[in-house]
C-alpha positions as CSV (number, residue, x, y, z in Angstrom):
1,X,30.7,20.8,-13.1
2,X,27.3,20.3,-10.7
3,X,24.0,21.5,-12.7
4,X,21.5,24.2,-11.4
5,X,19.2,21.5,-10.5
6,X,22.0,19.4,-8.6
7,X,22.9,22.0,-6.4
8,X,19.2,22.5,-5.6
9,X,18.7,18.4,-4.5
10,X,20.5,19.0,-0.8
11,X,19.0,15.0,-0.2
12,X,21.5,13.4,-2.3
13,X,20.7,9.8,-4.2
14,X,21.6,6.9,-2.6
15,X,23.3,5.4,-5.4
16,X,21.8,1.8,-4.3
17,X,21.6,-1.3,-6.3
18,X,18.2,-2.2,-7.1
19,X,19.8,-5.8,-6.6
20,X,20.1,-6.4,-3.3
21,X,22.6,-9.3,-3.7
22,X,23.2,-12.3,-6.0
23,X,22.2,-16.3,-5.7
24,X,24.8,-18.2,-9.0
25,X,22.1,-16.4,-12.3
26,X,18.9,-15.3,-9.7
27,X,19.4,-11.7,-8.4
28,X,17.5,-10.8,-5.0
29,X,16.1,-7.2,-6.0
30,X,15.2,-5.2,-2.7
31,X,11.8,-4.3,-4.2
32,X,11.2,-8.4,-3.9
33,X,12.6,-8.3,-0.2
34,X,10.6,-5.1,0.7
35,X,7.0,-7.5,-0.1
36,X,9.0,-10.5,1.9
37,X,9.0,-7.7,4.7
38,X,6.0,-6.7,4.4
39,X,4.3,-9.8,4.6
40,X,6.3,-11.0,7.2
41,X,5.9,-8.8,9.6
42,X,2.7,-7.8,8.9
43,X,2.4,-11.7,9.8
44,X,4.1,-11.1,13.1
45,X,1.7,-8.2,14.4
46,X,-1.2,-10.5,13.0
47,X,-0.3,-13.0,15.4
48,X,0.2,-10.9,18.1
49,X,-3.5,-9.6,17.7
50,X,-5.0,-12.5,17.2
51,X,-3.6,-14.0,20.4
52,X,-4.8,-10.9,22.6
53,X,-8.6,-12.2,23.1
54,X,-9.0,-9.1,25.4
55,X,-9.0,-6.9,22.0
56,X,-11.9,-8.5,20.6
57,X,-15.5,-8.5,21.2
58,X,-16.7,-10.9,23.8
59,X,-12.5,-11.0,24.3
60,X,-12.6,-14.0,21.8
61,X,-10.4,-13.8,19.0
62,X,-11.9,-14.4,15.3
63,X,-9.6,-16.8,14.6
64,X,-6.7,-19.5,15.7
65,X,-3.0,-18.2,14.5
66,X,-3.0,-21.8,12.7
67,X,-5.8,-19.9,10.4
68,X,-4.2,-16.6,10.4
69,X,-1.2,-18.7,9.4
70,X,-2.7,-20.4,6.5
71,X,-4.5,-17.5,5.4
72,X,-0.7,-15.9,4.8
73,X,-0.4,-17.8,1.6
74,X,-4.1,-16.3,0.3
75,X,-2.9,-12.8,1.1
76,X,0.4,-13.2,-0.7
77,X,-1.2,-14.1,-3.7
78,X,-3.9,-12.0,-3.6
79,X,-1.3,-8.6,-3.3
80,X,0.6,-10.3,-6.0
81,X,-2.1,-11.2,-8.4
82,X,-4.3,-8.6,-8.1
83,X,-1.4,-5.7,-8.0
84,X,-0.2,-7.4,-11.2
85,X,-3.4,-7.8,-12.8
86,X,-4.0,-4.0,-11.4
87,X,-1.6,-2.3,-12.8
88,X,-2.7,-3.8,-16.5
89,X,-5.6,-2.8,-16.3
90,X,-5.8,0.7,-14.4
91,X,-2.5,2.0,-15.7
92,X,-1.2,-0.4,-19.2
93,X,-3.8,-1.6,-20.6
94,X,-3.9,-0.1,-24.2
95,X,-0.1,-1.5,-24.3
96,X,-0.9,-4.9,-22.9
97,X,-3.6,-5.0,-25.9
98,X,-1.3,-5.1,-28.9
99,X,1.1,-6.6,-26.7
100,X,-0.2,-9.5,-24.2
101,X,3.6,-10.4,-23.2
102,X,3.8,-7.2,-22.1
103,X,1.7,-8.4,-18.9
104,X,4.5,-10.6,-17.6
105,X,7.4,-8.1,-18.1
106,X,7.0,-6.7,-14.8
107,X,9.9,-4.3,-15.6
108,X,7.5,-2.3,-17.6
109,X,5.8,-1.0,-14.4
110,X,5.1,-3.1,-11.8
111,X,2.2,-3.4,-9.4
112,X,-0.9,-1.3,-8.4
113,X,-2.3,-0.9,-5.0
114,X,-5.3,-0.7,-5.3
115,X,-5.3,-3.8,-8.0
116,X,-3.5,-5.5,-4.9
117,X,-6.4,-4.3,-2.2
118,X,-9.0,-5.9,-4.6
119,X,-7.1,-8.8,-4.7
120,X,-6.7,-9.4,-0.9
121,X,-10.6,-8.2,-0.4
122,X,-11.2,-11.4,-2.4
123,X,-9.1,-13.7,-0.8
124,X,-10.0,-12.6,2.6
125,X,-13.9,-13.1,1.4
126,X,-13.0,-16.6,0.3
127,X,-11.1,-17.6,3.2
128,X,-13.6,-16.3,5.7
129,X,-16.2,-17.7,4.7
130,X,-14.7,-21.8,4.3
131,X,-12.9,-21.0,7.9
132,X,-15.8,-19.8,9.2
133,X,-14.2,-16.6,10.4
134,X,-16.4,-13.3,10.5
135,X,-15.2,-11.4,7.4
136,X,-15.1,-7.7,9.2
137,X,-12.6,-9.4,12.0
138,X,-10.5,-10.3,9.1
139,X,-10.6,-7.6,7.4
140,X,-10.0,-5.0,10.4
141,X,-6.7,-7.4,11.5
142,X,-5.3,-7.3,7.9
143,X,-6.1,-3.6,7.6
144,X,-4.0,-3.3,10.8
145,X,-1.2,-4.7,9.6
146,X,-1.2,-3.4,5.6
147,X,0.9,-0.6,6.6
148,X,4.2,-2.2,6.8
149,X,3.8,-3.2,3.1
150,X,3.1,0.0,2.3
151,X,6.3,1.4,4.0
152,X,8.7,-1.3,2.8
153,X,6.9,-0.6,-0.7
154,X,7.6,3.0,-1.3
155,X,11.2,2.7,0.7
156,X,11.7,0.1,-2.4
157,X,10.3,2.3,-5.1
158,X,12.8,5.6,-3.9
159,X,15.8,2.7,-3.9
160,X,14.7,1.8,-7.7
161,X,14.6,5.6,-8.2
162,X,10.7,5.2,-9.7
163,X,7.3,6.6,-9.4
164,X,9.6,9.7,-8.5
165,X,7.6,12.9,-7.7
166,X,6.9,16.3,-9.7
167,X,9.9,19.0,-10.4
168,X,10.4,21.2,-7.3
169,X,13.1,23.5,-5.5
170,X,12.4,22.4,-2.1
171,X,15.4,22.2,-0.2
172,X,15.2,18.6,0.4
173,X,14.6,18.1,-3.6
174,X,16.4,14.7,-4.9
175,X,17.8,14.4,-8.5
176,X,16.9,10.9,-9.7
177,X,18.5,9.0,-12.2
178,X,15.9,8.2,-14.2
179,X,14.2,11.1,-14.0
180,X,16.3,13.7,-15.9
181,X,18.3,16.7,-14.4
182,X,16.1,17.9,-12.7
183,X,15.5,18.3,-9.0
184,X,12.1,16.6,-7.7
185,X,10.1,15.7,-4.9
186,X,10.8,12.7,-3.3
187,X,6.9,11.0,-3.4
188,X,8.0,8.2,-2.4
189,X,9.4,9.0,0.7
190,X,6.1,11.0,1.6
191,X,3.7,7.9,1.0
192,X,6.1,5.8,3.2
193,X,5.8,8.2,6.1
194,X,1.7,8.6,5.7
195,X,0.7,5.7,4.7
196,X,3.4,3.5,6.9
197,X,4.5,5.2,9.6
198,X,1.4,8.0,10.4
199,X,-1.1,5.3,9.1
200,X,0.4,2.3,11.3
201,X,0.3,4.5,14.6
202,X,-2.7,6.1,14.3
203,X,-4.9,2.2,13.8
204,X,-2.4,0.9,16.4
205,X,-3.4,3.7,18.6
206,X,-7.0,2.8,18.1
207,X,-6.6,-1.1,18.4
208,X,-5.0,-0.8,22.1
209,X,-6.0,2.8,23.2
210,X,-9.5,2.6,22.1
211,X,-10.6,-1.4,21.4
212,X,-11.8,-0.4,18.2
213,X,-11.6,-3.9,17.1
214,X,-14.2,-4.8,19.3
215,X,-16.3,-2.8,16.9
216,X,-15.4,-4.7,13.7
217,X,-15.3,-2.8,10.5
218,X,-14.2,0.4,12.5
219,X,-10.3,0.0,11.5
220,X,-11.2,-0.9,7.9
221,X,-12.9,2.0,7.2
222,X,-10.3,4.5,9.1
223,X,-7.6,2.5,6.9
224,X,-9.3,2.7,3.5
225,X,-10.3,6.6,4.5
226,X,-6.8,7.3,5.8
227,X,-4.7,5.6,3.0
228,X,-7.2,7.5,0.7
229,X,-6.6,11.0,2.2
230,X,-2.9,10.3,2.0
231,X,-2.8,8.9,-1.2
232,X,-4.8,12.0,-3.1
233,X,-2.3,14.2,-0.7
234,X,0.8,13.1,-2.0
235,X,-0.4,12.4,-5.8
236,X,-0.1,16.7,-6.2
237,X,3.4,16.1,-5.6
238,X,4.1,12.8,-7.3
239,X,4.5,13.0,-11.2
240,X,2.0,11.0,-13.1
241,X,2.8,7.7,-15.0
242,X,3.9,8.6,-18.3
243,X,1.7,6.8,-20.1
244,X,-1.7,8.4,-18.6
245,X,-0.6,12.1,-17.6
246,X,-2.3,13.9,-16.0
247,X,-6.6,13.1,-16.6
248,X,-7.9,16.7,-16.3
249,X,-6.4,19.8,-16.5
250,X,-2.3,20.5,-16.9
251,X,-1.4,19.4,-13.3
252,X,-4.0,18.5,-10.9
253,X,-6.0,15.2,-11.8
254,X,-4.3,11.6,-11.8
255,X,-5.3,8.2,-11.8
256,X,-4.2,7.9,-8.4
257,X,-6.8,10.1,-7.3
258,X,-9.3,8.6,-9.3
259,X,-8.9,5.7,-7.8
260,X,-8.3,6.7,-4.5
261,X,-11.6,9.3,-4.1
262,X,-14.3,6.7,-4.0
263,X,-12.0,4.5,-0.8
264,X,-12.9,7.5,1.2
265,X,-16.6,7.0,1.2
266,X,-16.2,3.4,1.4
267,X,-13.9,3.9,4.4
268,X,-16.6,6.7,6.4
269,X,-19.6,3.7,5.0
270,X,-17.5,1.3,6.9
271,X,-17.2,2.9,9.8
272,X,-20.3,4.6,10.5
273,X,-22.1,0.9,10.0
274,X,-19.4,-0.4,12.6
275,X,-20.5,2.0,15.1
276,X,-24.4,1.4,14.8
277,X,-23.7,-2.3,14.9
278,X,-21.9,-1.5,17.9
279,X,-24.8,-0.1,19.1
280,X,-27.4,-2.2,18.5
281,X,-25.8,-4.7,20.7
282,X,-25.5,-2.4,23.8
């Protein structure tokens, strides 16, 4: 006999194993695969920009593809490590405290973007400056290609049925498995379309339509601003980790948008000091 709140979800789970398939005793989970996709074609469209010279200024790219090659290992470890070590710290802390195992069982929540934004920013910092690559070049062609993690990401979190969004009766409400009977939004599904899809077209859009990376730290700050603005959009329909709840009020403030607010200053900083830069040297 279907619930109230079952006949309300019209989107129907994808009943989905989180385990995408099975090596002998290692399982492949399709969270793992979506960060392999990610980085791999994030990788491809790297390439691709850095080879185009007539996108960069004086049409001379920032770096070789043997560089933007290598520096493939720093970013993987900086998303990894930092969205780990993110996550503890912004989100589990007090529960990492009386238990420090805690931090390695990644099946107790997993990672944190913006702990995984912090620590790429560091890697790229490093690796710019023993390569000798201009840091604002490397950050505007990573920025560029961020998106597709993003995508894959949240694709992966709706197939784990996790970070699932607030109740609703919107037509296109989804049940989830693990989040009681009752019908809710499907957050995760929202951040992959804004902060993949929207957010990848819109910098591609400026990359080749406008040559904004000729004005470097232009596309940083319109990615940091634009996953920020997305990011606070979708966390009034996303339910809070259980853990923190909501910060202020019954149903408004998240850590989410805490952490998202001040990326929206830092993204119009970034931008407005690209364009006087770009000035300057008209």
């Amino acid at each position: 006999m279907p619930t109230a709140a079952n006949l309300l979800a019209i989107m129907p789970f994808p009943d989905i194993d989180p385990i995408a398939f099975s090596i002998g005793p290692l399982a492949i989970h399709w969270y793992g695969l979506a960060y392999v996709a990610g980085i791999l074609l994030g990788w491809a469209y790297a390439r691709r920009l850095a080879a185009n010279e007539s996108l960069w200024p004086g049409n001379a790219s920032p770096m070789t593809r043997t560089q933007l090659d290598d520096f493939i290992v720093w970013a993987a470890l900086g998303v990894v490590l930092g969205g780990r070590l993110g996550y503890i710290f912004f989100y589990d802390l007090p529960a990492v405290l009386r238990s420090p195992v805690r931090a390695f069982e990644i099946w107790n929540g997993g990672m944190s973007f913006h702990g995984g934004l912090t620590g790429t920013t560091i890697a790229m910092i490093v690796f710019a400056r023993r390569n000798g690559i201009p840091i604002w070049s490397l950050f505007d062609i990573v920025a560029t290609v961020v998106p597709f993690g993003l995508f894959f990401g949240r694709i992966a979190n709706f197939i784990n049925g996790e970070l699932w969004g607030r109740l609703t009766d919107v037509p296109w409400a989804v049940v989830f498995p693990s989040g009681g009977p009752f019908a809710r939004h499907p957050s995760q599904l929202y951040e992959a379309g804004l902060e993949g899809i929207v957010l990848l077209l819109v910098l591609a859009t400026l990359v080749y339509g406008m040559r904004a990376l000729k004005s470097p730290g232009f596309i940083t700050g319109v990615f940091v601003c634009g996953y920020a603005l997305s990011r606070i959009f979708v966390e009034f329909f996303r339910e809070p980790d259980a853990q923190l709840g909501y910060l202020l009020g019954t149903n408004w403030l998240t850590m989410g948008m805490v952490l998202s607010s001040p990326m929206i200053l830092l993204g119009l900083w970034a931008m407005l000091r690209a364009r006087r830069q770009a000035a300057l040297q008209l």
